[in-house]
N, CA, C and O atoms as a CHARMM CRD file, in Angstrom:
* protein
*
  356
    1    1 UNK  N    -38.15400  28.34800  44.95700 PROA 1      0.00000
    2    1 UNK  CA   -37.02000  27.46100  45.14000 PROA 1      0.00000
    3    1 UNK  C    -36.98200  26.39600  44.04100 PROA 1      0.00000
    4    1 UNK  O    -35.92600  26.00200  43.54500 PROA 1      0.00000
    5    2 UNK  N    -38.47100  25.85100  43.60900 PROA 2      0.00000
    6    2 UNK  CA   -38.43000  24.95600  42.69300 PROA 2      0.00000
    7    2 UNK  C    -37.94600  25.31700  41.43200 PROA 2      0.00000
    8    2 UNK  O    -37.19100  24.66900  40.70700 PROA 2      0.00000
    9    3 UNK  N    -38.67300  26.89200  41.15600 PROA 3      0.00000
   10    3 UNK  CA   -37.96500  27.27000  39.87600 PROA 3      0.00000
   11    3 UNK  C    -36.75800  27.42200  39.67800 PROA 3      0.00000
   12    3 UNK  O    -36.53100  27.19600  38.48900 PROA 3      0.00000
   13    4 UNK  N    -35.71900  27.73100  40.30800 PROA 4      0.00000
   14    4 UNK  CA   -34.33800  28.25800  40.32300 PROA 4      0.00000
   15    4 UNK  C    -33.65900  26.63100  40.55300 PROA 4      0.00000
   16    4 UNK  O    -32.57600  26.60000  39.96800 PROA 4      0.00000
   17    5 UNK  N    -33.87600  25.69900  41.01800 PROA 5      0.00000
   18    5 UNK  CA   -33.89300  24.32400  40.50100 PROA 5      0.00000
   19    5 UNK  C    -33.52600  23.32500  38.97400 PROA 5      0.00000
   20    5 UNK  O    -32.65000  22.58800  38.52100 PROA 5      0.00000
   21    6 UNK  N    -35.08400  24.00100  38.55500 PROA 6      0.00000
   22    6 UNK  CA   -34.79600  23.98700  37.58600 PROA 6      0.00000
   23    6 UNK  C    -34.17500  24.24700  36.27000 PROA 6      0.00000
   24    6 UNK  O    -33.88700  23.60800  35.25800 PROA 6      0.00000
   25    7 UNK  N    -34.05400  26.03000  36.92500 PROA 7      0.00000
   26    7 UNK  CA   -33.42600  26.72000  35.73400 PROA 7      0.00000
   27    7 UNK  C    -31.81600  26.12500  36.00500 PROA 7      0.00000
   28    7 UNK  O    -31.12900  26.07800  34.98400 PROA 7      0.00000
   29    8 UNK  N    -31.36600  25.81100  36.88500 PROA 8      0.00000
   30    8 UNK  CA   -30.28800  25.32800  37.35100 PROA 8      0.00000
   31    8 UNK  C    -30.23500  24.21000  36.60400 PROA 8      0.00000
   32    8 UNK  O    -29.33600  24.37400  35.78000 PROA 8      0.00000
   33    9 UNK  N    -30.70300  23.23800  36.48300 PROA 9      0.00000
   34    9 UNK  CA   -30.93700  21.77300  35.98600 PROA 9      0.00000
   35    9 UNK  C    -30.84100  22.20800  34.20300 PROA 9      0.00000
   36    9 UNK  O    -30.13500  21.79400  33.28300 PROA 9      0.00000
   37   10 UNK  N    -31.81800  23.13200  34.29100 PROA 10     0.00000
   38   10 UNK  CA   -32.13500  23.74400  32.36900 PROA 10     0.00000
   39   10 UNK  C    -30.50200  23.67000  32.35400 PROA 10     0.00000
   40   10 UNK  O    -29.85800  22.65200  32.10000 PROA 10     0.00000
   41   11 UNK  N    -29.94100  25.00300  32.69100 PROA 11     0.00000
   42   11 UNK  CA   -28.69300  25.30700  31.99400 PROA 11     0.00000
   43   11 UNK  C    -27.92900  24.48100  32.32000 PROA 11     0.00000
   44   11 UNK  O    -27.11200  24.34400  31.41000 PROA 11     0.00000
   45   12 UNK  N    -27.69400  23.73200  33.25700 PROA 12     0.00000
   46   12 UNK  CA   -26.72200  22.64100  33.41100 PROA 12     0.00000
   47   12 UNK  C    -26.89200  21.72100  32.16700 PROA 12     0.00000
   48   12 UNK  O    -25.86200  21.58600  31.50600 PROA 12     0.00000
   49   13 UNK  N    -28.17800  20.95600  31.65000 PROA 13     0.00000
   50   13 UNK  CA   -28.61200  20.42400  30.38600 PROA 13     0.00000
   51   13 UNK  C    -27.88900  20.78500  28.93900 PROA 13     0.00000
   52   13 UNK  O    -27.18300  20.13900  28.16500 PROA 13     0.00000
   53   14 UNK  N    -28.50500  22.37700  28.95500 PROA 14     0.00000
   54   14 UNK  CA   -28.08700  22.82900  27.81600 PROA 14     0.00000
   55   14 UNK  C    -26.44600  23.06600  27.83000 PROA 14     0.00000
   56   14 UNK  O    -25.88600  22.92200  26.74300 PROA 14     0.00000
   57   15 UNK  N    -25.53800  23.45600  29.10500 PROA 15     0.00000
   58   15 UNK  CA   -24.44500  23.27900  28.87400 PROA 15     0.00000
   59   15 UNK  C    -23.85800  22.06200  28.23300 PROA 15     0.00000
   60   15 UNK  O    -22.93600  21.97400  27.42300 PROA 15     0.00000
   61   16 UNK  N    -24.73900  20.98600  28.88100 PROA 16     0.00000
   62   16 UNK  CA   -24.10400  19.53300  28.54200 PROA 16     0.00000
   63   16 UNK  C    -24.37600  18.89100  27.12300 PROA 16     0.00000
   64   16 UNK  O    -23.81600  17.83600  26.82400 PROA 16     0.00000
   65   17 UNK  N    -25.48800  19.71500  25.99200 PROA 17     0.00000
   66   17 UNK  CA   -25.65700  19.61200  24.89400 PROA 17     0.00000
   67   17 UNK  C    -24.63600  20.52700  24.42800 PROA 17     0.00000
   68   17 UNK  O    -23.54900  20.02000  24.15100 PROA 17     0.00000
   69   18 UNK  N    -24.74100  21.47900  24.32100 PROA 18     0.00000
   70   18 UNK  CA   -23.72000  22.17200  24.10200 PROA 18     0.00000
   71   18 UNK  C    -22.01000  22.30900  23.76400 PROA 18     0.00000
   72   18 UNK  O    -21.33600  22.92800  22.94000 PROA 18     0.00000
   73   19 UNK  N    -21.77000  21.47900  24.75400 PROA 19     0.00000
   74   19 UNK  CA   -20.74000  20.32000  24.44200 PROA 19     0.00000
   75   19 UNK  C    -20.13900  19.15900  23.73300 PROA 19     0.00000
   76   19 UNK  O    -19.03500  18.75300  23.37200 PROA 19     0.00000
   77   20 UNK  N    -21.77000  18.71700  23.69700 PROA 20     0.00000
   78   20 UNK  CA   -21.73900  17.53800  23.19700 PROA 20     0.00000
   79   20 UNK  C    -21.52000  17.78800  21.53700 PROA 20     0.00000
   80   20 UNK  O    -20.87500  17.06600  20.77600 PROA 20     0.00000
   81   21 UNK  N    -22.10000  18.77200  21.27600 PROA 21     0.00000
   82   21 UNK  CA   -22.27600  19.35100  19.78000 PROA 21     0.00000
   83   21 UNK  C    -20.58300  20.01300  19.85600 PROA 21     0.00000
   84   21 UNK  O    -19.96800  19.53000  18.90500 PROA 21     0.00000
   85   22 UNK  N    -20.16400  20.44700  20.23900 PROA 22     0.00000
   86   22 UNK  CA   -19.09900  20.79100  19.98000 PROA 22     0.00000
   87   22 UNK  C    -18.21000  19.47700  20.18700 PROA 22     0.00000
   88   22 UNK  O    -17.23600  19.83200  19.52400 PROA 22     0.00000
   89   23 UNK  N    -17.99300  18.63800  20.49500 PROA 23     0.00000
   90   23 UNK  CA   -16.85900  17.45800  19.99800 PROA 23     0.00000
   91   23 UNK  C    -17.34800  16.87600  19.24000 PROA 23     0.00000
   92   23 UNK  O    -16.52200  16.23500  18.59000 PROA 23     0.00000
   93   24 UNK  N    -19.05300  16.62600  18.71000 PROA 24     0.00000
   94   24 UNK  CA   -19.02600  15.91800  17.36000 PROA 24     0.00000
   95   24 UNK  C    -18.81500  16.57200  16.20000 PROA 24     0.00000
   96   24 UNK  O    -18.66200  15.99400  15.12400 PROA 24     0.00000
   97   25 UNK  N    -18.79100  18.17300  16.40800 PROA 25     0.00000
   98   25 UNK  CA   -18.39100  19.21300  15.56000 PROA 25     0.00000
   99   25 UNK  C    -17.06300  18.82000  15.27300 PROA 25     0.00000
  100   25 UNK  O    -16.73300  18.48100  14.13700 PROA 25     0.00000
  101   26 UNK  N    -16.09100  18.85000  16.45900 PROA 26     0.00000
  102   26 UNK  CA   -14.69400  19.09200  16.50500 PROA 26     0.00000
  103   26 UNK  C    -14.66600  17.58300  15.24800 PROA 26     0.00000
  104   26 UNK  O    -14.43100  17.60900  14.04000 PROA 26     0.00000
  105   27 UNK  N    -14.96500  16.54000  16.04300 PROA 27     0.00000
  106   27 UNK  CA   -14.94900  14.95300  15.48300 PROA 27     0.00000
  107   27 UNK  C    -15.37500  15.13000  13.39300 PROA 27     0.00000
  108   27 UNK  O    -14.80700  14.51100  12.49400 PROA 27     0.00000
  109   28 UNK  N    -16.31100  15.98300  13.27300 PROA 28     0.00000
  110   28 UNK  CA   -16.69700  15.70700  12.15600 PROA 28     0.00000
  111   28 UNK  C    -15.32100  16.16500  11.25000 PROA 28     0.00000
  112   28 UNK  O    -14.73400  15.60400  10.32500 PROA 28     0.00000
  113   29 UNK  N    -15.07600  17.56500  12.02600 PROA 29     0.00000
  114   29 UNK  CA   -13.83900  18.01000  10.92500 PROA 29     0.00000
  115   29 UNK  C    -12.53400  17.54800  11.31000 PROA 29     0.00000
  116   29 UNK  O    -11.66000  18.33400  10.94400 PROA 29     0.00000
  117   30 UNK  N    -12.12600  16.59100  11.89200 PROA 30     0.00000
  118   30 UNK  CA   -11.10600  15.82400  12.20400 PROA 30     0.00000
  119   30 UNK  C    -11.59000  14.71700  11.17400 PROA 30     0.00000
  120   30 UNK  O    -10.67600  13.99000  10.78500 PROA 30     0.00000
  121   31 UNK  N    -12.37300  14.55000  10.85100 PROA 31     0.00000
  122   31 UNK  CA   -12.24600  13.00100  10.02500 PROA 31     0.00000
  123   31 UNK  C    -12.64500  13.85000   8.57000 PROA 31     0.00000
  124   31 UNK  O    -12.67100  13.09700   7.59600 PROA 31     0.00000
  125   32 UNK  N    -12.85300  14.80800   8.37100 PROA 32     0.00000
  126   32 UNK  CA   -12.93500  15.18200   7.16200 PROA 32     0.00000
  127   32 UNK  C    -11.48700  16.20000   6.68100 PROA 32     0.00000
  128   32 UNK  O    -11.33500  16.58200   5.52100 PROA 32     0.00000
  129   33 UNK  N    -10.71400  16.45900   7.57600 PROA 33     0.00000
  130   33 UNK  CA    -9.64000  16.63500   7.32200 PROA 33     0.00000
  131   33 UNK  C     -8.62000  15.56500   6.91800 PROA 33     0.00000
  132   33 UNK  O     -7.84000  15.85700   6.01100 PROA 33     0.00000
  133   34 UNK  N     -8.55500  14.56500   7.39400 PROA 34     0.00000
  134   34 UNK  CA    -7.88600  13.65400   7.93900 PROA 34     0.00000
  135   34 UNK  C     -8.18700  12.45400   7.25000 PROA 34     0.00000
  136   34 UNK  O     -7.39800  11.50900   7.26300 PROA 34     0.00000
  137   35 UNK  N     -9.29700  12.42000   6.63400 PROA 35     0.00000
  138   35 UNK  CA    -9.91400  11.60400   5.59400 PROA 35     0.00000
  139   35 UNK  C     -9.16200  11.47400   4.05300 PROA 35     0.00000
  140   35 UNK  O     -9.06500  10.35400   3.55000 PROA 35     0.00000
  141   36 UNK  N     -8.71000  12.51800   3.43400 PROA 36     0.00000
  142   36 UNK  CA    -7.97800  12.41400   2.03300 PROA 36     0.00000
  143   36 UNK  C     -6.67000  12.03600   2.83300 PROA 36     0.00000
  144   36 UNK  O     -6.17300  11.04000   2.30700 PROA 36     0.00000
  145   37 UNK  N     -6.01600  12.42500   3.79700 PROA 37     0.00000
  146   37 UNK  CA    -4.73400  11.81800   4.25100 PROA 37     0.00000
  147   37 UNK  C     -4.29600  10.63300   4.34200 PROA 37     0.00000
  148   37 UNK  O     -3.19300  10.18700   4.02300 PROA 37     0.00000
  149   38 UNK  N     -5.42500   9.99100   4.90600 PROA 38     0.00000
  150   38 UNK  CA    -6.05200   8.27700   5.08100 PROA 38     0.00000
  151   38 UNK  C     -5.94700   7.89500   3.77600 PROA 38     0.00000
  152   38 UNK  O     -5.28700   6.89100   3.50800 PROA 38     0.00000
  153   39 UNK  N     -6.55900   8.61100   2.79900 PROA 39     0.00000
  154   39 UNK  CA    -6.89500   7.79600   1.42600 PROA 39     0.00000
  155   39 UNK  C     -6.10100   7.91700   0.59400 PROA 39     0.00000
  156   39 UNK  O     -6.08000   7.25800  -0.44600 PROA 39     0.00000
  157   40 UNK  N     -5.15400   8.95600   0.97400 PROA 40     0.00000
  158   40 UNK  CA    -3.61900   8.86700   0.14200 PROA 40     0.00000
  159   40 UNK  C     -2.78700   8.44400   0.76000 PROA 40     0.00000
  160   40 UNK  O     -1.83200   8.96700   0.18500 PROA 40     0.00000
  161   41 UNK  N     -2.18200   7.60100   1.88800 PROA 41     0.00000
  162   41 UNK  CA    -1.67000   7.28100   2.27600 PROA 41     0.00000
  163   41 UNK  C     -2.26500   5.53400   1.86100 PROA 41     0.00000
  164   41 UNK  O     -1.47200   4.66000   2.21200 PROA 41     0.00000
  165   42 UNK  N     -3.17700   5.19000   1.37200 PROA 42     0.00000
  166   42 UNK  CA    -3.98500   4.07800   1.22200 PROA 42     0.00000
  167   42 UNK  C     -3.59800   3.75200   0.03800 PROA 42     0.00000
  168   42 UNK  O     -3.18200   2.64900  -0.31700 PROA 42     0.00000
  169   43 UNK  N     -3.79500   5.20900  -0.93000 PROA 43     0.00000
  170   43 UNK  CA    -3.31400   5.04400  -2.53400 PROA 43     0.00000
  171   43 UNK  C     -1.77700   4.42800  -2.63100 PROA 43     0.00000
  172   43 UNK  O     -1.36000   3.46800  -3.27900 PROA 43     0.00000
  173   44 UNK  N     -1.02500   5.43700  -1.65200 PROA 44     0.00000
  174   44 UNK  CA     0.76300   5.47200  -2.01700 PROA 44     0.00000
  175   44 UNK  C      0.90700   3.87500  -1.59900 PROA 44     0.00000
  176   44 UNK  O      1.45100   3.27300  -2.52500 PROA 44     0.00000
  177   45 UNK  N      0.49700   2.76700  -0.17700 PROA 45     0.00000
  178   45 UNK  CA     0.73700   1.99400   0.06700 PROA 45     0.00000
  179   45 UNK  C      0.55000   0.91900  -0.72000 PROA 45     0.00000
  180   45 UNK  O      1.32400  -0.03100  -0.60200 PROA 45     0.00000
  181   46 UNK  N     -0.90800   0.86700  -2.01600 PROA 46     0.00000
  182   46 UNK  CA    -1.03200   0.25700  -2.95300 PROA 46     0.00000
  183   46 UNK  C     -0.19700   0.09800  -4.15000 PROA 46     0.00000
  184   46 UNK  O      0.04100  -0.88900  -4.84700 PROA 46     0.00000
  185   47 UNK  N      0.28300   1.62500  -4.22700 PROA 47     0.00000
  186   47 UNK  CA     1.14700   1.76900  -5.78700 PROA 47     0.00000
  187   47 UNK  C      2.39900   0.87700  -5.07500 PROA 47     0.00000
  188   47 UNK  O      2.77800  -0.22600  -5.47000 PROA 47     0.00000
  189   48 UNK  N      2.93500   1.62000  -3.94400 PROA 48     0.00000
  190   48 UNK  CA     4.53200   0.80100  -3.93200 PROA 48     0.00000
  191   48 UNK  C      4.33300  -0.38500  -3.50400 PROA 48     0.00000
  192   48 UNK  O      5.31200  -0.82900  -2.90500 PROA 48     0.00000
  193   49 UNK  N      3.20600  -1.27600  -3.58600 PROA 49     0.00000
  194   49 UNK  CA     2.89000  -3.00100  -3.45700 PROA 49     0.00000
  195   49 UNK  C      3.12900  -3.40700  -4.34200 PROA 49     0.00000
  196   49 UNK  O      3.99600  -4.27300  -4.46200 PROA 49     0.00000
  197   50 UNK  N      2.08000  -2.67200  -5.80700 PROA 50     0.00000
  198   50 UNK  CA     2.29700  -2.49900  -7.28700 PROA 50     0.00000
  199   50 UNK  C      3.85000  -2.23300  -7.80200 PROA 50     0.00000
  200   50 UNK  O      4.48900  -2.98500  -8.53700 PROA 50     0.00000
  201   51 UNK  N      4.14400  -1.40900  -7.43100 PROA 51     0.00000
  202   51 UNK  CA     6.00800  -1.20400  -7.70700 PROA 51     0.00000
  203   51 UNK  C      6.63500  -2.18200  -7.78000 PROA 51     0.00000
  204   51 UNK  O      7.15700  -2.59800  -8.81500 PROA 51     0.00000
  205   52 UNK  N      6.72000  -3.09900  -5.87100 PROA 52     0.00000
  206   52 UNK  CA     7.31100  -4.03400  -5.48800 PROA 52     0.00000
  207   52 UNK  C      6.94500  -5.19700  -7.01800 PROA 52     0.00000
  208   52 UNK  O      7.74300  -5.64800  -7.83800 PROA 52     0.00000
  209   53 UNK  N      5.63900  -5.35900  -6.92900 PROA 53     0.00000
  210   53 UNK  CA     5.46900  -6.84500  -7.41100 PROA 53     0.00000
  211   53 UNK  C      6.41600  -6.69000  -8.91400 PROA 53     0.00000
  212   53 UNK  O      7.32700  -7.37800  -9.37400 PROA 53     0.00000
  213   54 UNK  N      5.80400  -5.60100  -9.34600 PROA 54     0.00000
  214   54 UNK  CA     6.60200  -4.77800 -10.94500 PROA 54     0.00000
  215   54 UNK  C      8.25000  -5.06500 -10.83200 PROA 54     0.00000
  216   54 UNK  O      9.01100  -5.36600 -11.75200 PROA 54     0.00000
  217   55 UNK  N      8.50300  -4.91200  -9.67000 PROA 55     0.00000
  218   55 UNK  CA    10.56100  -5.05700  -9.63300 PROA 55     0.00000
  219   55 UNK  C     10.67700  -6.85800  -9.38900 PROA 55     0.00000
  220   55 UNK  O     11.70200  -7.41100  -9.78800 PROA 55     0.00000
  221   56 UNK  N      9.82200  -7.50400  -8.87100 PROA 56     0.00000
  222   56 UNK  CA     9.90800  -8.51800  -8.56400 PROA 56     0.00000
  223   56 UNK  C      9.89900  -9.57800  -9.74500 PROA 56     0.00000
  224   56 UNK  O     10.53700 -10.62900  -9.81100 PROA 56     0.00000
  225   57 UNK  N      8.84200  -8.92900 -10.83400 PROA 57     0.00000
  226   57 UNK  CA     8.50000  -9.55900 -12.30500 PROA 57     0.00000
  227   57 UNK  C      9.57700  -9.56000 -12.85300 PROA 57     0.00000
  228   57 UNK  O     10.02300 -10.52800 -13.46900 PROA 57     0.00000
  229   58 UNK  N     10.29600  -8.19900 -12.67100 PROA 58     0.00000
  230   58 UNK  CA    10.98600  -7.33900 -13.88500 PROA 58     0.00000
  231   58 UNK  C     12.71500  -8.83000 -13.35400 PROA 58     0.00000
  232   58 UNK  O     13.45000  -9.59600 -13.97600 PROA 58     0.00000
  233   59 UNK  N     12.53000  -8.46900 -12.12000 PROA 59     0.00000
  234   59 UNK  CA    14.10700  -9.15400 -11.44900 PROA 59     0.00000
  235   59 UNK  C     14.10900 -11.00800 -12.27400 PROA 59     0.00000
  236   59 UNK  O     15.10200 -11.68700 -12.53600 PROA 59     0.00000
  237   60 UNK  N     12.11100 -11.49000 -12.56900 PROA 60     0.00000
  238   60 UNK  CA    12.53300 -12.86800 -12.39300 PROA 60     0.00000
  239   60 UNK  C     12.82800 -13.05900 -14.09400 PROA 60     0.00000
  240   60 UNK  O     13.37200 -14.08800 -14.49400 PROA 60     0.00000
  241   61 UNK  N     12.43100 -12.01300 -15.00300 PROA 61     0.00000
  242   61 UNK  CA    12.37500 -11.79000 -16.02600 PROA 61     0.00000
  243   61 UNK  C     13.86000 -11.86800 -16.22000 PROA 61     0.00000
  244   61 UNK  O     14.36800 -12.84500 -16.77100 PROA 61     0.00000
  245   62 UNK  N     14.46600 -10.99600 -15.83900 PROA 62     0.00000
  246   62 UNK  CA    15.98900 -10.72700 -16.09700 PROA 62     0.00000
  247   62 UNK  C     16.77500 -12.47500 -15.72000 PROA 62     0.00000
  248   62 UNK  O     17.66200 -13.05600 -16.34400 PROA 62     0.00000
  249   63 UNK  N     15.92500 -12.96300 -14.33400 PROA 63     0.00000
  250   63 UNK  CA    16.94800 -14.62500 -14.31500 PROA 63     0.00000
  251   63 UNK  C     16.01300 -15.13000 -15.31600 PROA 63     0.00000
  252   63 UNK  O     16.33600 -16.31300 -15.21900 PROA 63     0.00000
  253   64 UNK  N     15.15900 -15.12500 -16.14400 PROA 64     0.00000
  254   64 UNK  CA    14.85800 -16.19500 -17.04800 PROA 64     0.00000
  255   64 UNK  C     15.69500 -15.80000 -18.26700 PROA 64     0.00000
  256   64 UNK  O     15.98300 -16.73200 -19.01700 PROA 64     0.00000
  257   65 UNK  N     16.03700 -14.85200 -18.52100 PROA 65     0.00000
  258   65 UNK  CA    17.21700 -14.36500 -19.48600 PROA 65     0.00000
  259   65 UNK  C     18.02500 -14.85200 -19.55400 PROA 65     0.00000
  260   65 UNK  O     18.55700 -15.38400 -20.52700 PROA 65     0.00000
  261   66 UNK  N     18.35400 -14.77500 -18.38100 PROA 66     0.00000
  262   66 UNK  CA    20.01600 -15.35400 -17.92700 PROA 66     0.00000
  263   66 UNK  C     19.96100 -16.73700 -18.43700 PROA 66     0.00000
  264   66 UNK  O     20.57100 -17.28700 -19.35400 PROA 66     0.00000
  265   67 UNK  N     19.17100 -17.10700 -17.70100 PROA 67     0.00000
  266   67 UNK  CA    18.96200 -18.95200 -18.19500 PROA 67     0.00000
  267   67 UNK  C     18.87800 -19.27800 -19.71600 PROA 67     0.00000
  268   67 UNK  O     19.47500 -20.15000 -20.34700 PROA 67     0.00000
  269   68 UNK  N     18.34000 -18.71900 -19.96700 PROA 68     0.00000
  270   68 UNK  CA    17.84600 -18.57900 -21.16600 PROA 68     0.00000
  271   68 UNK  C     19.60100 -18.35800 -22.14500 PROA 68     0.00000
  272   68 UNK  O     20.02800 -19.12400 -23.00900 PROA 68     0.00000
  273   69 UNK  N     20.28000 -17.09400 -21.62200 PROA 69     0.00000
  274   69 UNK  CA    21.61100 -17.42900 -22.42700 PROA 69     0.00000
  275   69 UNK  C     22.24400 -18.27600 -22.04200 PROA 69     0.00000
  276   69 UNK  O     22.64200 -19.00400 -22.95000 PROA 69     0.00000
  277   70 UNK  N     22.62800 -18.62400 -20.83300 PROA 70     0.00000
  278   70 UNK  CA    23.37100 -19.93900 -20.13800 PROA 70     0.00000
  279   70 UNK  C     23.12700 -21.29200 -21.26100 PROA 70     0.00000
  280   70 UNK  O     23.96800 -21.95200 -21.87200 PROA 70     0.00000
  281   71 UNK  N     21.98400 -21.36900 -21.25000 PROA 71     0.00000
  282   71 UNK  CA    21.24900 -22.64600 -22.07700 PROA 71     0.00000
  283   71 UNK  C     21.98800 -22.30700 -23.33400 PROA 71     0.00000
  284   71 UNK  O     22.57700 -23.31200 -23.73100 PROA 71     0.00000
  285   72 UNK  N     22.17200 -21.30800 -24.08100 PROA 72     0.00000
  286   72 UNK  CA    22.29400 -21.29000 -25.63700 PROA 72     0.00000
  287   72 UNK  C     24.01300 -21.32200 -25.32900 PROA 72     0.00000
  288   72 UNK  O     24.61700 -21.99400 -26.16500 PROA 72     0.00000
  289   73 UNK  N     24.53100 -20.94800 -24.68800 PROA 73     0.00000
  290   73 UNK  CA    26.03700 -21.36800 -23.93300 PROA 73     0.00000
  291   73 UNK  C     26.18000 -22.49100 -24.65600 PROA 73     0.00000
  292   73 UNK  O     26.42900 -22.89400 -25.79200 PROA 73     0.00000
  293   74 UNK  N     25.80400 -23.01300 -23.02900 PROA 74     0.00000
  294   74 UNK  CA    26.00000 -24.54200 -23.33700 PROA 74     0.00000
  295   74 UNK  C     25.52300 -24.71800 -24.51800 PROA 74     0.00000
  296   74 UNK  O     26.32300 -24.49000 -25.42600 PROA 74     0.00000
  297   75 UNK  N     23.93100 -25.22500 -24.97200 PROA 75     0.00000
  298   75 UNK  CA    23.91800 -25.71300 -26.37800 PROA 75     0.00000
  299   75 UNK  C     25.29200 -25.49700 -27.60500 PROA 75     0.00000
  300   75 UNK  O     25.83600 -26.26700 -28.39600 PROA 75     0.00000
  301   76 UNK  N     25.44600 -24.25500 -27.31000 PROA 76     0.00000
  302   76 UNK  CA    26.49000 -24.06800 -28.58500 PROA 76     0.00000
  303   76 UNK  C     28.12000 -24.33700 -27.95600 PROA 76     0.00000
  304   76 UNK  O     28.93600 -24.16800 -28.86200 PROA 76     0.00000
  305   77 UNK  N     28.56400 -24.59300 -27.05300 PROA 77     0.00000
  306   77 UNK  CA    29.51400 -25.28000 -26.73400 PROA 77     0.00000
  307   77 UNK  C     29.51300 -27.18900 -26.74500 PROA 77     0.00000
  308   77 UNK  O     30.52400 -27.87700 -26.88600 PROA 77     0.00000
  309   78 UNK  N     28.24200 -27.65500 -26.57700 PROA 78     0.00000
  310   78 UNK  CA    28.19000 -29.01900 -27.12000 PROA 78     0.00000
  311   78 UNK  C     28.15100 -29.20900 -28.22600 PROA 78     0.00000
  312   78 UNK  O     28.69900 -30.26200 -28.55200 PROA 78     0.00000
  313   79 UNK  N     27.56200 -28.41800 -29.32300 PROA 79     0.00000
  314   79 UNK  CA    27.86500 -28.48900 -30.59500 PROA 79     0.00000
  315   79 UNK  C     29.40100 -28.65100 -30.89600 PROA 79     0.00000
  316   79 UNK  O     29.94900 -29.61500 -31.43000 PROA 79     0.00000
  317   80 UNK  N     30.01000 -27.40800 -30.40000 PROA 80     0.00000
  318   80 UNK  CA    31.03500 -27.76400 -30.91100 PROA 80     0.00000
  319   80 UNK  C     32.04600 -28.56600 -30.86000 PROA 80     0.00000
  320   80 UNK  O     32.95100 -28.70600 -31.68300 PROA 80     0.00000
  321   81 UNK  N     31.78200 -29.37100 -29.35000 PROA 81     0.00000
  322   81 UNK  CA    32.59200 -30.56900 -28.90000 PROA 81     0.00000
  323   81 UNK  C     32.14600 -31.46600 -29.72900 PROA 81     0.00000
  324   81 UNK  O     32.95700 -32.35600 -29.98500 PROA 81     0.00000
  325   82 UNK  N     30.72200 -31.56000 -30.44000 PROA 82     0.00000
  326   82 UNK  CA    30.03400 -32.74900 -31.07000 PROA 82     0.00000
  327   82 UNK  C     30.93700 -32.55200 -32.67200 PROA 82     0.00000
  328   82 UNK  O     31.22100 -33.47600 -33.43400 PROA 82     0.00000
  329   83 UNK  N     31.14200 -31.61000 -32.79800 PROA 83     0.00000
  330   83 UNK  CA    31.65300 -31.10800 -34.32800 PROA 83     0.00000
  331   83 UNK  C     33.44500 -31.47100 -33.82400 PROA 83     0.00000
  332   83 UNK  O     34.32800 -32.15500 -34.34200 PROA 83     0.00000
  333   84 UNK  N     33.38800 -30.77200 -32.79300 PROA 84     0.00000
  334   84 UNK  CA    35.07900 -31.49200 -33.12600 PROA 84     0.00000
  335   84 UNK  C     35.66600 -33.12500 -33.20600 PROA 84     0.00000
  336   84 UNK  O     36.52300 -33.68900 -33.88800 PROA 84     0.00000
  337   85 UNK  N     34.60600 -33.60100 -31.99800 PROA 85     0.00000
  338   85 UNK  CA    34.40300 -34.92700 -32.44900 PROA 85     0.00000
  339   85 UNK  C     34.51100 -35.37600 -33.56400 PROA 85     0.00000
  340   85 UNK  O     35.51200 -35.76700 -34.16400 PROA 85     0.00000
  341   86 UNK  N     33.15600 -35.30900 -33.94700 PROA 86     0.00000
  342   86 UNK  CA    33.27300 -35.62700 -35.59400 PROA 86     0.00000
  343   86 UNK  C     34.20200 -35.56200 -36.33300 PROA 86     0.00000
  344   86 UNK  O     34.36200 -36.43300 -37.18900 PROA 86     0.00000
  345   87 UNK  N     34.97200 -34.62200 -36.21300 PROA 87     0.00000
  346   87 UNK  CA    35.69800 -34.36400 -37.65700 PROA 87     0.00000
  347   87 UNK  C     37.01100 -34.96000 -36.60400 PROA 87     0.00000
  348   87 UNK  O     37.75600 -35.59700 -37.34800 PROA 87     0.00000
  349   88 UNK  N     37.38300 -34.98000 -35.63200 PROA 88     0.00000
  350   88 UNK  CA    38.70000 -36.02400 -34.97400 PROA 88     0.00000
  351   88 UNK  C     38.33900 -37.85300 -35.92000 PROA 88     0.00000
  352   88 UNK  O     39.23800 -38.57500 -36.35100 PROA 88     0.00000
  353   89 UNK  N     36.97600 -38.13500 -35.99400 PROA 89     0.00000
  354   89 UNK  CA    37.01300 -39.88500 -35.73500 PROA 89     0.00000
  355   89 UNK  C     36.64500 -39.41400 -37.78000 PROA 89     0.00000
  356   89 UNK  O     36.49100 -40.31600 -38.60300 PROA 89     0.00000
């Protein structure tokens, strides 16, 4: 009676290892599948941060332009009020 107990207890054991090895099995190749997915999805979220900041440079670049002709505008429209001046007095 004791033996059949045990062997009962044995295979109940080894079923329960058995198992156990099979979801850290399952687990290992779930994260090694699933792992370059992670890390390209990690890459793409970096580049289009990189993108963003790149359109953001590029956008403040373009208003310092702007300013930049606005200014020579004006400058060269006060000139010429200063020149018409002049040559009125």
């Amino acid at each position: 009676m004791v033996a059949v107990v045990v062997a009962v207890e044995v295979a109940v054991v080894e079923a329960v290892v058995a198992a156990v090895v099979v979801v850290v099995v399952v687990e290992v190749v779930v994260l090694v599948v699933t792992a370059p997915v992670v890390a390209a999805a990690v890459v793409v979220r970096v580049l289009l941060i990189g993108a963003t900041v790149v359109i953001v440079l590029l956008v403040g670049a373009t208003v310092v332009i702007v300013l930049l002709v606005g200014a020579t505008v004006v400058i060269l429209l006060v000139a010429r009020v200063v020149v018409l001046l002049t040559l009125l007095v």
